[in-house]
C-alpha positions in Angstrom: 11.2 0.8 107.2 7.5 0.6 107.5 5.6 -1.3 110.2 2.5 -2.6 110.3 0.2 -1.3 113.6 -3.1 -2.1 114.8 -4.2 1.6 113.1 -2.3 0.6 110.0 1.2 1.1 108.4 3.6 3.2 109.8 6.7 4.6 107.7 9.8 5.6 110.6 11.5 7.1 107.1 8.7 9.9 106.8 8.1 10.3 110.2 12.0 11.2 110.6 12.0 13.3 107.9 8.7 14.9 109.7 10.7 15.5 112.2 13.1 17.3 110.4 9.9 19.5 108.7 9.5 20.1 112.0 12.3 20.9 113.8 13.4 23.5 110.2 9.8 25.6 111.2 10.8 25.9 114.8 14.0 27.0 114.0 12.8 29.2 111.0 10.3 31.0 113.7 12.3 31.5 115.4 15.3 32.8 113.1 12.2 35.1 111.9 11.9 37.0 114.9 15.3 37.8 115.3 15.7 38.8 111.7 13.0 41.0 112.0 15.1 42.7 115.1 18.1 42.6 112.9 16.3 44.8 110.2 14.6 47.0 113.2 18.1 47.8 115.2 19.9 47.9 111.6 22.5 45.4 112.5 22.5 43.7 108.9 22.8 47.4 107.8 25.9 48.0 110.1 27.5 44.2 109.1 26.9 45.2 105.5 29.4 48.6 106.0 32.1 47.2 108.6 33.5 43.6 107.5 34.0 41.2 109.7 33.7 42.3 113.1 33.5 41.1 117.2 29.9 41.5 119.0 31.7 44.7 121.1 32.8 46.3 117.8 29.6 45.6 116.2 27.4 46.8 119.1 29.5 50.0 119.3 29.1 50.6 115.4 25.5 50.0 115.7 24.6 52.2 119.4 23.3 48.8 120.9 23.8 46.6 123.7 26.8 44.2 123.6 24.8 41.7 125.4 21.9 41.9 123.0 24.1 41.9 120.4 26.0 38.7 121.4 23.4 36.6 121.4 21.5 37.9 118.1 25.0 37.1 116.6 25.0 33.5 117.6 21.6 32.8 116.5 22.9 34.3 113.3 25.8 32.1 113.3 23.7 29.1 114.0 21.0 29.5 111.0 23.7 30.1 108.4 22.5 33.7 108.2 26.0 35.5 109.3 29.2 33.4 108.9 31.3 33.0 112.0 35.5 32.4 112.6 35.7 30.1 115.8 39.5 31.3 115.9 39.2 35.2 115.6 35.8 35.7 117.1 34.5 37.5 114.2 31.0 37.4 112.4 30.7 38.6 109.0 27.6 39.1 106.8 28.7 37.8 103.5 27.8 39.3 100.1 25.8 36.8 98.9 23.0 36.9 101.8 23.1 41.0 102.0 20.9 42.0 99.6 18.1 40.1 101.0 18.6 41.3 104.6 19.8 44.8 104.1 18.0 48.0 103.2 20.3 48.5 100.4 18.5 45.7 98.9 15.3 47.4 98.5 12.2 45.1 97.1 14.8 42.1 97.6 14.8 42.6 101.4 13.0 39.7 102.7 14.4 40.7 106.5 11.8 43.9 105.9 8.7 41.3 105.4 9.8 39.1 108.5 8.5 42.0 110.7 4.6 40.6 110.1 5.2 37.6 111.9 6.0 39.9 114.9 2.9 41.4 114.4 0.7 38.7 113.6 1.9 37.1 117.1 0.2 39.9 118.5 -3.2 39.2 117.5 -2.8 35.5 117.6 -5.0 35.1 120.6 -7.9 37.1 118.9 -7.1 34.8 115.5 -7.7 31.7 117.8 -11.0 33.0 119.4 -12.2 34.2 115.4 -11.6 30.1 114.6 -14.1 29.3 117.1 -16.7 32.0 116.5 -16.3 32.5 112.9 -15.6 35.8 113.5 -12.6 38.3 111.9 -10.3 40.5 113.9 -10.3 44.3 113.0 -8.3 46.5 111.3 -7.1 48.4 114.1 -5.6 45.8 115.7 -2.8 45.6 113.6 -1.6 49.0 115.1 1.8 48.2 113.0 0.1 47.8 110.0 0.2 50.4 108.0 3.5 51.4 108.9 5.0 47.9 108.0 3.4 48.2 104.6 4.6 51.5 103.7 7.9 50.2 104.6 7.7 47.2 102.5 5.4 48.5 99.3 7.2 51.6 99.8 10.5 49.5 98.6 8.6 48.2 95.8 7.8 51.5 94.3 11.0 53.2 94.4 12.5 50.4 93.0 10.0 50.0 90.4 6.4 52.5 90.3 7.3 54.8 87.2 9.6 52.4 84.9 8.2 49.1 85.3 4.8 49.1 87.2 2.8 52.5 85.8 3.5 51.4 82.1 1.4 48.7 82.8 -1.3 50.8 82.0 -2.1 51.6 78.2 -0.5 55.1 77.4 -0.4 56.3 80.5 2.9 57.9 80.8 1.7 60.4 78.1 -1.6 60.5 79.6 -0.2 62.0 83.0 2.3 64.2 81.2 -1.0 66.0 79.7 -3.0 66.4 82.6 -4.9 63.1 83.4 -6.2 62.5 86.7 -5.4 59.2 88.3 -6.9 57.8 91.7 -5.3 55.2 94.2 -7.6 53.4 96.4 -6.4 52.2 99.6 -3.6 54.2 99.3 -2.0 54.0 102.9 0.0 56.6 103.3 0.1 57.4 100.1 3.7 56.9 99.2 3.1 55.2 95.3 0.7 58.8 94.6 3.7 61.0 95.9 6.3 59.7 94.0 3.4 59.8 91.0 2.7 63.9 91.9 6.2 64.6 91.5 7.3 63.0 88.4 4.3 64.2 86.7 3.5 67.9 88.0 0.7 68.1 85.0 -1.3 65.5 85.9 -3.6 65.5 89.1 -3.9 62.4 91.8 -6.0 61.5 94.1 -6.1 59.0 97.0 -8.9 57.3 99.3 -7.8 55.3 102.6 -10.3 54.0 104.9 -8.1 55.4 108.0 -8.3 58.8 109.2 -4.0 58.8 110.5 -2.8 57.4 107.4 -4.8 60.2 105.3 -3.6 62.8 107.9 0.0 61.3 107.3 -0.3 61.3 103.3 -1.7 64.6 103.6 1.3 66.3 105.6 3.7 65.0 103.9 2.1 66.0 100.5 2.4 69.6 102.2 5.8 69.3 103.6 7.0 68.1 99.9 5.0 71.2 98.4 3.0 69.1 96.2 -0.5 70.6 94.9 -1.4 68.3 92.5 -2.2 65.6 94.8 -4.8 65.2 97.7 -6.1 62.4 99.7 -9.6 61.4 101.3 -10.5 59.3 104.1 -13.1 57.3 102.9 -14.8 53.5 102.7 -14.0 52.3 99.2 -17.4 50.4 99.5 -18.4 54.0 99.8 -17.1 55.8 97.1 -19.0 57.5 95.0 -17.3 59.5 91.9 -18.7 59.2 88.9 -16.9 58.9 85.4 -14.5 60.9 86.4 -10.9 60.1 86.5 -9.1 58.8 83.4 -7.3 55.8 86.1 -7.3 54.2 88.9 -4.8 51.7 90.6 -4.9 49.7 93.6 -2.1 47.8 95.8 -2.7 45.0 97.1 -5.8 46.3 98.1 -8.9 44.1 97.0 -9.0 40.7 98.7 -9.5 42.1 102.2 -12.0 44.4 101.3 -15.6 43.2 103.3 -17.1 43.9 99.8 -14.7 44.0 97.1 -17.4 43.5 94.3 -19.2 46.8 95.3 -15.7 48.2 95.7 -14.9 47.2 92.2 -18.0 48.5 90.6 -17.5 51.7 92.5 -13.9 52.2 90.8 -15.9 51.7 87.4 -18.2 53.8 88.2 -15.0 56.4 88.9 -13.3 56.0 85.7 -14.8 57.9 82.2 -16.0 55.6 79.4 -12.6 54.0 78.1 -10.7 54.9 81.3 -8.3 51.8 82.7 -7.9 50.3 85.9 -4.4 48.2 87.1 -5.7 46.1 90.0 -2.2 44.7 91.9 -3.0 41.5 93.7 -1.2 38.5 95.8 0.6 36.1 92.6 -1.6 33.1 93.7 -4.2 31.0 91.4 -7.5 30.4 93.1 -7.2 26.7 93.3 -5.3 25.1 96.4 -3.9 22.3 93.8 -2.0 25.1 92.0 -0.4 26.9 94.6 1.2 24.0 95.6 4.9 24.6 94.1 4.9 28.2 94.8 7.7 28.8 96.8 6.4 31.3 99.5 2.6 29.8 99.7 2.9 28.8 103.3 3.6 32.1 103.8 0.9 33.6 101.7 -1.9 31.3 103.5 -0.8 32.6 106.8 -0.8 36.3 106.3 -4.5 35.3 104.4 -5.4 34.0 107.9 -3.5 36.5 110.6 -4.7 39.1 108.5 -6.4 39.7 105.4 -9.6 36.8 105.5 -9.7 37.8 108.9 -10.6 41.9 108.5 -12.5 40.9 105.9 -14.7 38.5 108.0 -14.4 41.5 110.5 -16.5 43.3 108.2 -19.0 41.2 107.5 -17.4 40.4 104.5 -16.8 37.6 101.4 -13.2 36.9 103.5 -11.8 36.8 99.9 -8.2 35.9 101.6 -5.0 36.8 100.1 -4.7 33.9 97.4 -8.2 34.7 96.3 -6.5 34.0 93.0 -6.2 35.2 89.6 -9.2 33.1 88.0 -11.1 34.8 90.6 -10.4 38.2 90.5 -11.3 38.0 86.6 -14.6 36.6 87.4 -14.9 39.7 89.6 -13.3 42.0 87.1 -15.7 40.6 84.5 -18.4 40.9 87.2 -18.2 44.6 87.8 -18.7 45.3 83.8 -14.9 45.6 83.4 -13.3 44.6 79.8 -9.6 44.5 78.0 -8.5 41.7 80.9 -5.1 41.5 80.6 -1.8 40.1 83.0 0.8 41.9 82.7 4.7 40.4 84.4 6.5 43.7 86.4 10.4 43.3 86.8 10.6 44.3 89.9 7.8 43.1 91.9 7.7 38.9 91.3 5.2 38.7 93.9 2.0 40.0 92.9 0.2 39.8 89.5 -0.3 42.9 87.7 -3.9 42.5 85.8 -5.3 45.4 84.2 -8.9 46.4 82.9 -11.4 48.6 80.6 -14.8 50.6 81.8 -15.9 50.2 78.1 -17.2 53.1 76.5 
């Protein structure tokens, strides 16, 4: 039914349906959190292994709280996450819903990403101020940050780095096999260039992280894993400054909050020899607002933009690309850095980003 007000027409059929919007968000935040905590404790992990099971079995099989675990199983039961028998008191994770909540499920594991909005709630007073004063918040706010990443690209790439995202990249599997030198930039802890050093012992790898503990991490564990043929550099990538030098270079997810991504990207042309390739991994998004309407997990895309990625950007002093800068834009940049051979390329196992490699000519 739709009234008529002294402000104009009123529809009570979309406002209810509003309401349901609305009440679906506050229960999805909700749920959010304490999926994150189900993925941190590994009770999805345990449901997957014992069947169905009571909140006192379940809490012993898992080393928690019985109390705690009570109540995470009702809000479980509640959003449809974990079924629940009324008669026998048990809760059961079925099948169907495991993959996407356990670590068994690897890229699929959407309970892994759920752990940002944890983390974004922790700077979300800072965010608030930055609205006002146009400002950004810093990286090392995000003290989670790089761990959460590595936990979350670090499922991409074992799922998929050597069969499905490296060959990407024109003849590089022979390439590395023969001694080619390949750089990662903003390599976090370096996990994607480790798995590279070992399956190719001939080739030689290199990676550059703006922060000093994820290097330090990268770099221990390179030495614990007696790897040689890899090494990593804390460094600026607005700052780099190799020359024609390595044959590729890669990045993850690693351009848009840059404070000066087009220096960043003529830097890694200036790294690459004459004819040398460069797979740049960025947010699946197009740059206009119009046509990222339909795709599925925009809202969430926009908010991570704002919690995070615009906002160390801005932090910086920077463009404040955001994280669905967009494909049409990042060829413009491409382009703009002197880059050639633009090409998309679709990756089995990573439906998320885009996958958009490029030419130093030469």
């Amino acid at each position: 039914m739709i009234e008529t007000t002294s402000t104009g027409s009123f529809d009570k059929a979309r406002a209810k349906a509003f309401m349901g919007t609305m009440l679906s968000i506050l229960n999805g935040g909700g749920l959010a959190l304490m999926v994150s905590i189900g993925h941190r404790t590994g009770l999805f992990d345990t449901m997957a292994t014992t069947g169905p099971t009571t909140s006192h079995e379940l809490a012993s099989a898992a080393g928690l709280d019985e109390r705690y675990v009570r109540e995470w199983l009702a809000a479980m039961a509640t959003g449809r996450i974990v079924d629940h028998d009324a008669e026998t008191g048990h809760f059961t994770l079925p099948a169907e819903h495991a993959a996407l909540v356990t670590r068994a499920g690897g890229p699929l594991n959407i309970a892994n990403e759920l752990q940002q909005i944890a983390m974004f709630g922790q700077v979300e007073d800072e965010v608030v101020e930055a609205f006002r004063s146009g400002a950004g918040v810093a990286y090392d706010h995000y003290p989670t940050f790089h761990a959460l990443m590595a936990e979350s690209s670090g499922a991409r790439f074992d799922a998929g780095l050597i069969d499905d995202m490296l060959p990407t990249l024109p003849d590089v599997v022979d390439a590395l096999q023969n001694g080619a030198t390949l750089a990662d930039v903003g390599c976090g802890r370096g996990h994607a260039l480790l798995l590279l050093a070992e399956a190719f012992p001939a080739g030689t790898f290199i990676g550059y992280d703006l922060s000093d503990d994820v290097v330090a991490h990268a770099t221990a564990t390179a030495a614990a894993r007696r790897l040689t043929n890899v090494r990593f550099e804390a460094v600026d990538a607005a700052d780099l400054s190799d020359q024609a030098r390595v044959d590729y270079v890669v990045t993850f997810d690693a351009i848009h909050d840059q404070a000066q991504p087009k220096k960043v990207l003529r830097n890694i042309w200036n790294m690459l020899r004459p004819g040398g390739w460069y797979l740049c991994v960025e947010p699946r998004a197009a740059t206009a607002l119009e046509d990222n309407m339909d795709e599925p997990a925009a809202p969430f895309l926009y908010t991570v933009s704002t919690m995070h990625c615009m906002s160390v950007s801005l932090a910086g002093g920077g463009e404040g690309l955001g994280a669905a800068w967009g494909r049409e834009l990042l060829i413009e940049h491409l382009n703009g850095a002197g880059f050639d051979g633009i090409e998309t390329k679709a990756v089995r196992t990573d439906r998320t980003n885009m996958y958009v490699i490029a030419r130093r000519p030469g």
